[in-house]
C-alpha positions in Angstrom: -112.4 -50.4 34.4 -114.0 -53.8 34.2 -114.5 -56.0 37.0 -116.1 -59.7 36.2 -117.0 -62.5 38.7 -117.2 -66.2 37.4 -120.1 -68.6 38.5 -121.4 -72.2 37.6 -118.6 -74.1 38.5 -119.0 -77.3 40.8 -117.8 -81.5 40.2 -119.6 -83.2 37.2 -119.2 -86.7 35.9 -117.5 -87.3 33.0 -120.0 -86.9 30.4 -121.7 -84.2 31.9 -122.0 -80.5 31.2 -121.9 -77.2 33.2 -122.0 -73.7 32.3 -120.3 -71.1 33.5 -121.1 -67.5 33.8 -119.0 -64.5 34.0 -120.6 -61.4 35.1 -118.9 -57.6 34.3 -119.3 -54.4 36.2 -118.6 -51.5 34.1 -119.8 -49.7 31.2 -119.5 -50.6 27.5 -119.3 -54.3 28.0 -120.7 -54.5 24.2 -117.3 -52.7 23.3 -114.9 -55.5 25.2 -114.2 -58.8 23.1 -114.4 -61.5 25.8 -112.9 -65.5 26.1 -112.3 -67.8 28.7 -108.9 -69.7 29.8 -108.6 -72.2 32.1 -105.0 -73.6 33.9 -104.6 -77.5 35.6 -103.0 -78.0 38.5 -98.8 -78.0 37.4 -100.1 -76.9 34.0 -99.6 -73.9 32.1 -102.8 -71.1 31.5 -104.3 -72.4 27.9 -106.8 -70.6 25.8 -110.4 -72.2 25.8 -112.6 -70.2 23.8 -112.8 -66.3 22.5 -115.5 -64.5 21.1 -115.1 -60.7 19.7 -117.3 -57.8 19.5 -118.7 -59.0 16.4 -119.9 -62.1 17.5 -117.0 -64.2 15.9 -115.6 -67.2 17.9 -112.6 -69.2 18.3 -112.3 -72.6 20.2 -109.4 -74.2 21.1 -109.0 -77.9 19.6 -109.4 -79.9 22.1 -113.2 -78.1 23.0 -114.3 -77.7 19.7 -117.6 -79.3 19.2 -118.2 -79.8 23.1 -117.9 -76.2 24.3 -119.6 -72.8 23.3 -119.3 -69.8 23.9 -122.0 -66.7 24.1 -122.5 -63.2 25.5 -125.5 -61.6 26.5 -124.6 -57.7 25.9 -127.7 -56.3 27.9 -126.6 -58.6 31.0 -122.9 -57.6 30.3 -122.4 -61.4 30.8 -120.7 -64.1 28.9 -121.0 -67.8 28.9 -119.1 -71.0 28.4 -121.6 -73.8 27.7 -119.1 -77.0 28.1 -120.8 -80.8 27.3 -119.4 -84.0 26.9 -116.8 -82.8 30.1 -113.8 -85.3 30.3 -111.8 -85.5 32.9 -109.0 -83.4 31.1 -111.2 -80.5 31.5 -110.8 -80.3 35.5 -109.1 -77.1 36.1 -109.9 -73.4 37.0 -111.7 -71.4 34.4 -111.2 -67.4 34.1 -112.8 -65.3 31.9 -111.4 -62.1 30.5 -112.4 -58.7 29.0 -110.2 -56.9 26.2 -110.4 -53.7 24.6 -107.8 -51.3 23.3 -104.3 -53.4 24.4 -106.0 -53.5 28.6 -107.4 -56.8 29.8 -109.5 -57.7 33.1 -109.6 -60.8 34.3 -112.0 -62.9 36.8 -111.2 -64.6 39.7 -111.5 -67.9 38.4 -114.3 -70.6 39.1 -113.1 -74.6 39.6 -114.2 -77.2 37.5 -113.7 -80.9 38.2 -114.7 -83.9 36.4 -115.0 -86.8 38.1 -117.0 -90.3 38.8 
């Protein structure tokens, strides 16, 4: 069992950056491949970045070259670093934890993007 808490959200200007944390209870958090999603208001959940127990990533398009993302085993933590924010990007961003077919999810942290 996993349980993960999201942090760093908050309003930025367009042009900005945040990052967002996501913190996991639970052991073998080394073992979990981890990613983020995020979902707009009347928008459908979309995939935002993934990252696997091998350190291999995947970004969706429309982040790719403004967003990264990293885990930090030993804090069983893992980060979305998001620059360059656009106003597109305002939505709530979850994080997740998979291993063996069972995924945990976060809570979800807002982000809005605004002047």
């Amino acid at each position: 069992q996993v349980q993960l808490v999201e942090s760093g959200g908050g309003l930025v200007q367009p042009g900005g950056s945040l990052r967002l944390s996501c913190a996991a209870s639970g052991s073998f958090f080394s073992a979990y491949a981890v990613g983020w999603h995020r979902q707009a208001p009347g928008k459908q959940r979309e995939s935002v970045a993934f990252m696997s127990t091998g350190g291999g990533t995947h970004y969706a398009e429309f982040v790719r070259g403004r967003f990264t993302i990293s885990r930090d085993n030993a804090k069983s933590t893992v980060y979305l670093q998001m620059n360059s924010l656009k106003p597109d990007d305002t939505a709530v961003y979850y994080c997740y934890a998979i291993r063996m077919n069972r995924d945990y999810w976060g809570q979800g942290t807002q982000v809005t993007v605004s002047s």
